[in-house]
C-alpha positions in Angstrom: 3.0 5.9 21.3 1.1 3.2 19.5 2.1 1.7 16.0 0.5 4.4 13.8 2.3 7.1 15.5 5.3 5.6 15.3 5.1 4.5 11.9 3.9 8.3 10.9 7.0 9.5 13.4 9.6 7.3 11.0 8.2 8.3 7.6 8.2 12.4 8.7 12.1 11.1 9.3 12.8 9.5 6.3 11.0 11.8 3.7 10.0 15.3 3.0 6.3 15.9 1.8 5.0 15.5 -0.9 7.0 12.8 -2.2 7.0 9.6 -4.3 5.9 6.3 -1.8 5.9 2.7 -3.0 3.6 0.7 -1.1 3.8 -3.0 -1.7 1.6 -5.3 -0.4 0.6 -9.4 -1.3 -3.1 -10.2 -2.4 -5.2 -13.2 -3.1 -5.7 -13.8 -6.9 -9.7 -12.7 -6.2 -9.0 -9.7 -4.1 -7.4 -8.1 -7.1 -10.2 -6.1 -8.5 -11.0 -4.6 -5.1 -7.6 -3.6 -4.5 -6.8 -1.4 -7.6 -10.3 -0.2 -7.0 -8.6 1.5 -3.4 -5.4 1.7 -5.8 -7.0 3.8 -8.3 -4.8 6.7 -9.8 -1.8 4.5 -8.2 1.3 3.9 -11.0 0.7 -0.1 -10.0 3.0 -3.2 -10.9 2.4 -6.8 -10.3 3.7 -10.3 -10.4 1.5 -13.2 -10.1 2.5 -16.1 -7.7 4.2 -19.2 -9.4 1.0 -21.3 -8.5 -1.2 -18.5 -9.4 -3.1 -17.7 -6.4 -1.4 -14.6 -4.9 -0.2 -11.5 -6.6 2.4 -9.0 -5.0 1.5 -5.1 -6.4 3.5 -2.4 -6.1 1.9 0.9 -6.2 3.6 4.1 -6.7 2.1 7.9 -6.0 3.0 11.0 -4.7 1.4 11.5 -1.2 1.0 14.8 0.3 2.1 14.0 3.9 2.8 10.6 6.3 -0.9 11.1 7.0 -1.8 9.9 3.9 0.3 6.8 4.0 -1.1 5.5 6.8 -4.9 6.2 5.5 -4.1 4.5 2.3 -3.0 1.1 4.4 -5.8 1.6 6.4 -8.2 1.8 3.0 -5.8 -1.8 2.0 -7.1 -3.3 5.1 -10.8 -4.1 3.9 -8.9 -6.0 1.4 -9.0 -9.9 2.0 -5.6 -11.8 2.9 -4.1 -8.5 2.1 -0.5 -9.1 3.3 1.3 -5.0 3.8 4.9 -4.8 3.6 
């Protein structure tokens, strides 16, 4: 089972679809505009880094299935220095 399917195997535990998923992640200050590009339609938060060069988003939206979770980190992964958490 690789990390996908695992990951996929834990979310189909923990929730039942379609629900509300937070995705957080941490991006460089210049990466921003890309990311809530891919985040568009996403109910997003974020807090800029004391010295100003990171920011950690939130991003809020109700998925359809653990499917889509793992398509919507996989669309965060063009991003940058994107850090997913």
């Amino acid at each position: 089972m690789n990390k996908n399917e695992k990951f996929q195997e834990v979310l189909d535990e923990s929730y039942q679809w379609p629900a509300e998923y937070m995705f957080k992640f941490i991006i460089p200050l210049a990466q921003m505009e890309l990311a809530k590009k891919i985040l568009s339609g996403f109910k997003i938060s974020e807090k800029v880094s004391s010295k100003g060069s990171y920011v950690s988003l939130s991003a809020k939206k109700v998925v359809k299935s653990s499917a889509e979770v793992i398509l919507i980190y996989q669309k965060m992964a063009i991003v940058e220095g994107v850090v997913s958490l």
